[in-house]
N, C-alpha and C positions, 0 to 999 in steps of 0.2 A: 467593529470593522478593523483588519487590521492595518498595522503604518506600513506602506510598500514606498520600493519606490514610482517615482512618477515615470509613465511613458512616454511622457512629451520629450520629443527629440528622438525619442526611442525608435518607436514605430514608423517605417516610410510609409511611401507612396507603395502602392501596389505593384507588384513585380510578375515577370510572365511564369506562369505555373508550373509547373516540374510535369507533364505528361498524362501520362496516362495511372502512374502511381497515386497522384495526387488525383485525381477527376474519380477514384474507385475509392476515396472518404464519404463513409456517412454524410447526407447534405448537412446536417447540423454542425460537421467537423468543418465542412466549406466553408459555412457562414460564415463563421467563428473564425478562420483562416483568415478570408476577404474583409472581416470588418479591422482584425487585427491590422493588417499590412493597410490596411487605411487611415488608420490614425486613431481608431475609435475609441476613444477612451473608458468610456460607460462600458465597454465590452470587456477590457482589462480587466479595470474594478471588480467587474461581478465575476471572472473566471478568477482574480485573488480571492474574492472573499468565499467562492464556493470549496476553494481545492487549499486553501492556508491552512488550514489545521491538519489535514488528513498529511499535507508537506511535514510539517513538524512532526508528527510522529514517525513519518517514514526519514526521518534525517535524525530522529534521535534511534535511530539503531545504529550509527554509525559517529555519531558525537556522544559528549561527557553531559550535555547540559541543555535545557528548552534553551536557555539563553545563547548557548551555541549553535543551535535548532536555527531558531530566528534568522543568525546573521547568514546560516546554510542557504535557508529559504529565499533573503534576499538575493544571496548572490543566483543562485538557480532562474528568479524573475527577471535579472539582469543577460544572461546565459540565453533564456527562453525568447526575452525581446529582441537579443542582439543576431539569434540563429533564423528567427524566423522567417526569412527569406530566402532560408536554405530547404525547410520543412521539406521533403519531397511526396511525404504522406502514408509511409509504407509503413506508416501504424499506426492507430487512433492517433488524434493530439495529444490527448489528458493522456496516454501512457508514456509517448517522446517527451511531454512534460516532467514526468515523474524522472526517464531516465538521464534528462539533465539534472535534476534535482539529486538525485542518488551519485552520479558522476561527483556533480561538489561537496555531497555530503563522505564520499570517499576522500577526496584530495584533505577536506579539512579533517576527518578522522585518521588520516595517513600524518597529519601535521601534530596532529596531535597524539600520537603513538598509541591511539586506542580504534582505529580500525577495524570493523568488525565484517567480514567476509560472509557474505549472505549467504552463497550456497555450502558453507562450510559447517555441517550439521552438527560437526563433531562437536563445535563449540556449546552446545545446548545439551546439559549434561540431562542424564535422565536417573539421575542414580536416585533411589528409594522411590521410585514411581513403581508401582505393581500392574502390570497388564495382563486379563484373565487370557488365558492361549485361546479360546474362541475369536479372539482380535484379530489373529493374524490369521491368513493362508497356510496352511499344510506346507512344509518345507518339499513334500515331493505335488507340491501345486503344477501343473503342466505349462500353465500362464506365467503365474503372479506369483514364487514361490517366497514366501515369508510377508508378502504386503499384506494390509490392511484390509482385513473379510468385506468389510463396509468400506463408501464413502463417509467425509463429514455430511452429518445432517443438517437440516437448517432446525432453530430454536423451535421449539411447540409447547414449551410450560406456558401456562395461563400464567401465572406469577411474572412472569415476565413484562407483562403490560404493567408492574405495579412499578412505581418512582423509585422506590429505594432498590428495588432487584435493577434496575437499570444502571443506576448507579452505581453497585455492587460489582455489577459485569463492567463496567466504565472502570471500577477502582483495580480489577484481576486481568482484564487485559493491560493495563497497566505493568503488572508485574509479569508478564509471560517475556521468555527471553525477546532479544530484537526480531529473530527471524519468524517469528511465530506471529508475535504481537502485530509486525507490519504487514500481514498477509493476512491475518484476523480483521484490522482494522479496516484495511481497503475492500475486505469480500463481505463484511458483517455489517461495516458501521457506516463505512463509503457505497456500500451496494453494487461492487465493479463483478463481471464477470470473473471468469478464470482464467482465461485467453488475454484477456485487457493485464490482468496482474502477474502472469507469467511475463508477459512483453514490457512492463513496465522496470519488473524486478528484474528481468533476464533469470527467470529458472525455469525448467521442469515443470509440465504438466504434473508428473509423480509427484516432485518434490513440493509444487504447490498445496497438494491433497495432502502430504504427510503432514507436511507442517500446521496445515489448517487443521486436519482430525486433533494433531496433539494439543495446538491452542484450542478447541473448542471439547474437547476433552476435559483437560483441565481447570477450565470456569467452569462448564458444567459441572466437576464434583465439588469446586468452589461453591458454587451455588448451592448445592445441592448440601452440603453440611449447612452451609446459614441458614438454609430452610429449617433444617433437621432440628439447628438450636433453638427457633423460634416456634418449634412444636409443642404444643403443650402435653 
């Protein structure tokens, strides 16, 4: 479990709802709203300990270190307690969550002169990657001209239910740049929609797909060679 801080003191009394914005949350966002602005502590706890981790990865795209991750994420739970009675609801919780979290993780990567600009693709170099031209759309496409012939797919290797291929894909998402990594991990590992992780990151339906195809791309050939070597 991780150390957060406390919400005692944090959390008021319940406050009058923001309209008709807020009353169009999933009831499960309600709940979670209403026990929050209550005091509920037990409800904190279990919304730190379900979304901590998935925080730290999405705030090390934008910091040098987990351990500057951390102090990211605190401040964000500090941010998320002190706004919530502004919520008005005109997006999941868990996504307004993420975008205060991403908000501090910019301030302190801006402090840190290593700020790393999410939809700035440029930064994610592709140089000695080989893409067979079946991948892309026909340049005289009528739609899509140059995009991605496919969606990403979801995982279907058997090997994948085995411990150390899990691990494997844990160790190469790891290593995919930040914008990749953090949209890999919230649609793969977190299980969030697409719509939830556009709204959370503020990008691009498109940009969401590219970037997801390229991280799941590249674990899959990752994969897909450690298999190769363990072939007899």
């Amino acid at each position: 479990m991780p150390t957060v801080v406390s919400p005692r003191g944090s959390l008021k009394e319940p406050a009058a709802t923001h309209g008709a914005a807020l009353a169009q949350l999933p009831s499960e966002d309600l709940t979670l709203v209403d026990r929050l602005r209550a005091g509920d502590e037990a409800t904190f706890l279990a919304i730190v300990e379900k979304n901590h981790w998935a925080m730290i990865r999405v705030a090390m795209g934008y910091v040098a270190s987990e351990g500057v991750a951390e102090e990211v994420v605190q401040d964000a739970w500090v941010g998320i307690l002190q706004g919530l009675e502004k919520f008005e609801g005109r997006c999941p919780l868990r996504a307004w969550m993420f975008r205060i979290l991403i908000n501090c993780a910019k301030m302190r990567g801006g402090r840190e002169a290593r700020s790393v600009p999410f939809s700035a693709l440029e930064s994610e170099s592709s140089e000695g990657e080989q893409w067979p031209v079946e991948t892309f759309r026909p340049a005289d496409d009528p739609r899509w001209p140059g995009h991605w012939a496919r969606g990403p797919e979801r995982w279907t290797d058997e090997r994948l239910v085995d411990a150390e291929a899990l691990f494997r894909i844990r160790a190469e998402i790891e290593k995919l740049p930040p914008n990749q990594r953090q949209v890999m991990t919230l649609r793969d590992i977190e299980d969030w929609d697409s719509a939830e992780v556009c709204e959370a990151l503020g990008i691009s339906e498109a940009n969401q797909r590219v970037l997801l195809h390229r991280a799941r791309t590249r674990v899959r050939r990752a994969l897909a060679m450690w298999a190769a070597e363990g072939t007899p």
